[in-house]
Every structure is written in structure tokens, then in C-alpha cells.
C-alpha positions in Angstrom: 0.0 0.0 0.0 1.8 3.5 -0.6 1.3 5.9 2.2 0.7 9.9 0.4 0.9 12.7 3.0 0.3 15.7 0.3 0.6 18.2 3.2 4.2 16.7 4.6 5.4 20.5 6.2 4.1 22.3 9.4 6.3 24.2 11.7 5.0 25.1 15.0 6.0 26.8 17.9 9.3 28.8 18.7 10.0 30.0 21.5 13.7 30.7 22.1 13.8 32.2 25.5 11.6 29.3 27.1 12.4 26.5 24.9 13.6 23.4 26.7 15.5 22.4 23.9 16.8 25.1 22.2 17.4 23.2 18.7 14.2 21.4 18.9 10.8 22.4 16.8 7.4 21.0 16.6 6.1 19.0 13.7 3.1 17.5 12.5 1.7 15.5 9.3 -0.7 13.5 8.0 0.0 10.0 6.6 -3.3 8.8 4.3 -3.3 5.4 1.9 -3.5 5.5 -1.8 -6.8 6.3 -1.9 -6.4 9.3 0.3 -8.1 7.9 3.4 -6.3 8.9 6.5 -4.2 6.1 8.4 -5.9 6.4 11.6 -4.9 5.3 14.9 -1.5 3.5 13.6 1.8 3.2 14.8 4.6 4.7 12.5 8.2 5.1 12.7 9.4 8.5 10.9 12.7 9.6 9.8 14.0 13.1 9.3 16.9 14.6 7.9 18.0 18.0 7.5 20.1 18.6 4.1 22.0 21.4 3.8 22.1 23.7 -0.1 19.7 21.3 -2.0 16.7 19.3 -1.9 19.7 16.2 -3.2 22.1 18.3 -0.6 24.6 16.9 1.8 23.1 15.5 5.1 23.9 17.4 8.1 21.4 15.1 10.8 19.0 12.5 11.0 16.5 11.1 13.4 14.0 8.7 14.1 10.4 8.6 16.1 7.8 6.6 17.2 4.1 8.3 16.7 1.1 7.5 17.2 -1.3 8.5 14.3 -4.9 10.6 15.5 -7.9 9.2 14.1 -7.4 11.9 11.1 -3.9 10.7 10.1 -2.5 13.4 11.7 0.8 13.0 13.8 3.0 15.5 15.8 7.0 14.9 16.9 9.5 17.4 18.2 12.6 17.3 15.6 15.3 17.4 17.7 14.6 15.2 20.1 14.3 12.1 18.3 16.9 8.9 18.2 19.5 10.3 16.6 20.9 8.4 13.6 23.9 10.7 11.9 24.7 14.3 12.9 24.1 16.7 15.4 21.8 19.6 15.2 23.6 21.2 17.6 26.6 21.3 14.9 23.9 22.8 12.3 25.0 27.0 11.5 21.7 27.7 10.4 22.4 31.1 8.9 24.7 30.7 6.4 23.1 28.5 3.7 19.4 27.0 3.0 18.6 24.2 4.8 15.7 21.7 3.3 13.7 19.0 5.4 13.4 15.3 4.3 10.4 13.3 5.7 9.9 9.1 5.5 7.8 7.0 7.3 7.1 3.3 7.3 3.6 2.6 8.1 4.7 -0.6 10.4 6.7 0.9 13.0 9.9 -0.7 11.1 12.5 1.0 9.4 11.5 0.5 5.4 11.2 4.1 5.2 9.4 5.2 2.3 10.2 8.8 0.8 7.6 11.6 1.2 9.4 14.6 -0.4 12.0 17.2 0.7 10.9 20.8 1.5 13.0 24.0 2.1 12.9 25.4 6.0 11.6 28.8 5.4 11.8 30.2 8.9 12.8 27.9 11.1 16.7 28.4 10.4 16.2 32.1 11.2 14.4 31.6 14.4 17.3 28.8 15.6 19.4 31.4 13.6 18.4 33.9 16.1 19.5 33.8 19.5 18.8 37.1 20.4 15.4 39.3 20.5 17.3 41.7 18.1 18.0 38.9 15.3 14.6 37.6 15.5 13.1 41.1 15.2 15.1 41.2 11.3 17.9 43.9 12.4 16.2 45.9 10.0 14.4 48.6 11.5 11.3 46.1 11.9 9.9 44.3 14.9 7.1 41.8 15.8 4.1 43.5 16.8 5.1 46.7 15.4 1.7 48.5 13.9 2.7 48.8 10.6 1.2 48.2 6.8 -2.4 48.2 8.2 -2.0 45.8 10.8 0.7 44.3 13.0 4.2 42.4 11.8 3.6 38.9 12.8 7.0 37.2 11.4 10.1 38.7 10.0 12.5 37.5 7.9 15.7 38.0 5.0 15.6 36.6 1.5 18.6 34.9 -0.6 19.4 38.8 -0.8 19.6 39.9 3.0 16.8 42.1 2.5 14.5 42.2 5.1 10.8 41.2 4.6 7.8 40.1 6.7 4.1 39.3 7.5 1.5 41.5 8.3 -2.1 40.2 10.1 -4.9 42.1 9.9 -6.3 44.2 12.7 -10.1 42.7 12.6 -11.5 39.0 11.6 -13.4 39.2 8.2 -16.0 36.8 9.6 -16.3 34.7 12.5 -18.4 31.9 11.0 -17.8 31.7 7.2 -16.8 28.5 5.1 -14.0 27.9 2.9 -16.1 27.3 -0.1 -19.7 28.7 0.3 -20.7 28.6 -3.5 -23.8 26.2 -4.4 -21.8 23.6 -5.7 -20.0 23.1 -2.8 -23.0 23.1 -0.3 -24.5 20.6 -1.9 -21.8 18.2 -1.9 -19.6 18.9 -5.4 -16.9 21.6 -4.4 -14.1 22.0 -6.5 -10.4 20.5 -6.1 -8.3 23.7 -7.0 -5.0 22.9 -8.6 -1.7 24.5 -6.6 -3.6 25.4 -3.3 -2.1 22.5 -1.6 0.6 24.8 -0.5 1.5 25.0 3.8 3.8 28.0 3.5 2.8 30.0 0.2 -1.0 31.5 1.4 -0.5 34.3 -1.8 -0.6 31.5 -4.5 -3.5 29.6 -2.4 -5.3 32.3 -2.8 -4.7 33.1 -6.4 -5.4 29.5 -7.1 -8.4 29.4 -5.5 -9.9 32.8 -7.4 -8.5 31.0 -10.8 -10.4 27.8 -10.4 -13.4 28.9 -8.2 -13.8 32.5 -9.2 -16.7 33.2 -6.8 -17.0 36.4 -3.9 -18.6 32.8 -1.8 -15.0 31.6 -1.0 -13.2 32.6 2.1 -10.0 33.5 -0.1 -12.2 35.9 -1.9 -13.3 37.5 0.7 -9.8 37.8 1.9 -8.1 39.5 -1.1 -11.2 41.7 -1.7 -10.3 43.4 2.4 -9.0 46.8 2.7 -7.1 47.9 5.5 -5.1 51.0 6.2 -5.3 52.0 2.4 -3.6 48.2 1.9 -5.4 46.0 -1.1 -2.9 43.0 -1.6 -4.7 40.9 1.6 -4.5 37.1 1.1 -5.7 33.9 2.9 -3.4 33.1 4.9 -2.0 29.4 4.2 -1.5 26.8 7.4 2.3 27.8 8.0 1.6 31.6 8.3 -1.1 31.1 10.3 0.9 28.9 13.3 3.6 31.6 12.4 0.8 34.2 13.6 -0.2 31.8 16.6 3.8 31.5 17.5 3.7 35.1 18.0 0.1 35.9 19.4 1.2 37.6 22.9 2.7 40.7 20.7 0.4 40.6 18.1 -2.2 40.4 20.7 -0.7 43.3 23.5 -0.6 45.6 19.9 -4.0 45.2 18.7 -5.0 45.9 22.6 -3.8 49.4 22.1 -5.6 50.3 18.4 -8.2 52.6 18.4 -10.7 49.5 16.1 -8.9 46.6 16.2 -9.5 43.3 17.7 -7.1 40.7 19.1 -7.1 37.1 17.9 -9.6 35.0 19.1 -9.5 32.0 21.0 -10.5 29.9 18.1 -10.5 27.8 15.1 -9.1 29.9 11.5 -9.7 28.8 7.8 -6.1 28.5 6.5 -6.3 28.7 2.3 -4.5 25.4 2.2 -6.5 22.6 0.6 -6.7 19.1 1.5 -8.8 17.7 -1.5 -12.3 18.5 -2.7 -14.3 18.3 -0.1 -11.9 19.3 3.1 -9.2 21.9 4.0 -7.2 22.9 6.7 -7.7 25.2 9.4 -5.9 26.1 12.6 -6.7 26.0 16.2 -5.5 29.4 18.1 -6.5 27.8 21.1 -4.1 24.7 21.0 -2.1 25.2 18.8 -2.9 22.6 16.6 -3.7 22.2 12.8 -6.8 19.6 11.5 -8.8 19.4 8.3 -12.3 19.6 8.0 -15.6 20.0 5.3 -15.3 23.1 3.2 -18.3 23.9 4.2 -17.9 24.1 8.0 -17.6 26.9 9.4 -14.4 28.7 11.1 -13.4 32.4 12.1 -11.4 34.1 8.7 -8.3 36.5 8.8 -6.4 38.2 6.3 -2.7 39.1 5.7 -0.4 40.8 3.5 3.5 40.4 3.2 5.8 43.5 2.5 
């Protein structure tokens, strides 16, 4: 039976200050059969390895774990605490090249490990990068949960060119009971599988996707990318990634949106993320726990934009 996990990247929380292990982050995936139907319930064994240039790079560390599947397929681990196989992550200089996550599982527990794809670390070598309040705030002139862009800087970070860029969340929830696809089809029971929204990092081309294939006002991405916020038009959905980026740093998001004259801190509560599972289901993200699930398009979750400068 081959084992497809078509959302194989989630990065959750930093904390550097508090964190018990200080090279350690939170994962979590879903491991489904052939016909897309969730493993649940199952015991796997999972290997990482962080490669260092290239998705075909040099390996810097592996790891194994034993999870325990929920009855959704989805798993969490803590990379960097695992039974270390080659390496040290300790030994891993996160800021001076691009770093790229490789994921295998064997669905018996054993150690057959079957390839599920290689992804680029976005922001996780920045954060480990860090160190310091003053790295993590981008040394360029920017911090998180400054007020800025028409809303409040959520995640900072440097492209291949050092120049400093970042997330902005939206001062107020769009809705706080809307569906992800709300257009006739969809409530009654044919929605449509949008190609290239299957994306946990890239919430932009989610919601691009999304206005390509669906092209309705009834979707939550539309509703998203139609906001307007301090004068600011290019609003997106956000995609799974940004929005545990957004969760990692709710307390000053949270304390700045206290002090604006309108706005409205984060609720305590489940948020539409633009990624897609399949037809019927996508994901959305728990602001209470922390944690990511999928569910029916048409359920019904709280909906918050951002923009990236």
C-alpha cells in the first residue's frame, strides 16, 4: 500500500527564550493510503533529515520517532529530540546557507522508510538562527508586533538577498463563521479541487489558485483578497504555515492590537487556513491549542487576512 501525506510540512512553535530544547521544533503530518483515506490510529516510525544547499544536498542530521497516528492521520514529533541516527543539530549554522527537510515513514513501525518529499525550511533556520530578540526582530528597523502596513508584523525575515521582509495580520476578523467554499456547488456536496492550493507555506498562490479555479465572492480566499485595511489592497488567505507563524507570536500581536483605536485581538478559536486538502476538506488552525486539522469546506471557522511586504 503507498502511504501519500500531500501536506508533509508544518512548523510550530518557537519559542527561544523558554524553549527546553533550544534546537528542537514542533512538527506534525498526515499520513493517508493510496486512496487518500487517513491512516488512523497506527503506529509509525518516521525519519528526518535536515540537508543542507539542495533538496539532493549533503546530510547534516538524521532522526528517528515513534508516533502514534490521531484518528485523522494526523501526527505531531519534536525534531530534535528524536533517536539520533547521523549528525548533530547542535553542529547545524543555520544562517549561512538553505537548509531543506526530508520526511519518510514506514507505516509498520519498522524501518523500510518510504520517501515523502523534501521541502525548504523557510523560517525555522532564522528563528534557531536567532539567539537574540534583536535577530529575531530582522535587524532591519522592523519588529514583531510593530503596527505597521495596516495591521501588526507577525513574522520577520531576510531573503537569498539579506533584504529584510515580513508578515503583516490584519487588525479585525473578516467573519467569524464563514466557510471555505460557500458557493452552491459546494453546499451541496460537489466543491471544487483547486489545482496549486495544496501549499503550507505560500498563502498568496492559495489564494490566487483558489480565485483561478473557483472564481466566486462565496470563497473565504475571496473574501480575503477583496479586504481593505489601512489604504492596503494585496490581503490574502493566509496558508497553514503563516497562520501557526501568527499563533507562534500571538502575545505581541495580541498586547498591539489591545492598544488600536478598532482593532480586535485574535480570538481563541478555530481559523480557515487557504491550504487545501482535497475536494471536499481543508485545513484550518486551532488558536487555542495550537494545533492544525482538516475539516468539510463547508464548516464553518473564524477568517483573517494578511499581506507580506
Amino acid at each position: 500500500m503507498k502511504i501519500l501525506m500531500p501536506i508533509i510540512l508544518l512548523l510550530l512553535a518557537f519559542a527561544v527564550s523558554a524553549q527546553i530544547l533550544p534546537q528542537a521544533f514542533n512538527y506534525s503530518g498526515v499520513a493517508r493510503d493510496a486512496s487518500g483515506n487517513p491512516l488512523s490510529n497506527r503506529i509509525l516510525a518516521v525519519e528526518i533529515a535536515i540537508l543542507k544547499g539542495a533538496t539532493t544536498g549533503q546530510i547534516q542530521y538524521i532522526e528517528t520517532h515513534n508516533v502514534t497516528t490521531d484518528q485523522f492521520g494526523l501526527f505531531n514529533l519534536i525534531i530534535g529530540s528524536g533517536a539520533v541516527q547521523s549528525g548533530s543539530m547542535n553542529a547545524i549554522t543555520w544562517g549561512n546557507d538553505n537548509y531543506f527537510l526530508r520526511v519518510a515513514f514506514d507505516m509498520n513501525g519498522g524501518n523500510n522508510f518510504t520517501l515523502l518529499g523534501t521541502t525548504q525550511m523557510l523560517s525555522v533556520p532564522y528563528a534557531l538562527h536567532a539567539g537574540t530578540a534583536a535577530a529575531l526582530a530582522g535587524n532591519g528597523g522592523h519588529y514583531i508586533g510593530e503596527k505597521f502596513g495596516g495591521g501588526v508584523i507577525f513574522h520577520l525575515y531576510r531573503d537569498s538577498t539579506g533584504t529584510e521582509q515580513g508578515l503583516i495580520v490584519a487588525p479585525n476578523d473578516i467573519s467569524i463563521s464563514t466557510p471555505w467554499d460557500s458557493t452552491p456547488s459546494c453546499i451541496a456536496g460537489t466543491c471544487v479541487n483547486v489545482r496549486y492550493a495544496e501549499s503550507t507555506y505560500n498563502g498568496s498562490g492559495n489564494s490566487a489558485a483558489i480565485m483561478n479555479d473557483v472564481n466566486s465572492p462565496l470563497t473565504a480566499a475571496a473574501q480575503c483578497i477583496a479586504y481593505n485595511s489601512g489604504g492596503f489592497t494585496d490581503w490574502y488567505m493566509p496558508s497553514l504555515q503563516e497562520l501557526n507563524m501568527l499563533w507562534n507570536n500571538l502575545f505581541d500581536v495580541n498586547r498591539t492590537m489591545e492598544s488600536m483605536a478598532n482593532a480586535q485581538t485574535m480570538r481563541f478559536a478555530v481559523y480557515w487556513s487557504s491550504t487545501e486538502v482535497d475536494a471536499i476538506g481543508a485545513w484550518n488552525f486551532s488558536f487555542m491549542t495550537g494545533q492544525a486539522s482538516y475539516w468539510d469546506k463547508i464548516a464553518t471557522y473564524h477568517l483573517r487576512a494578511i499581506r507580506k511586504f
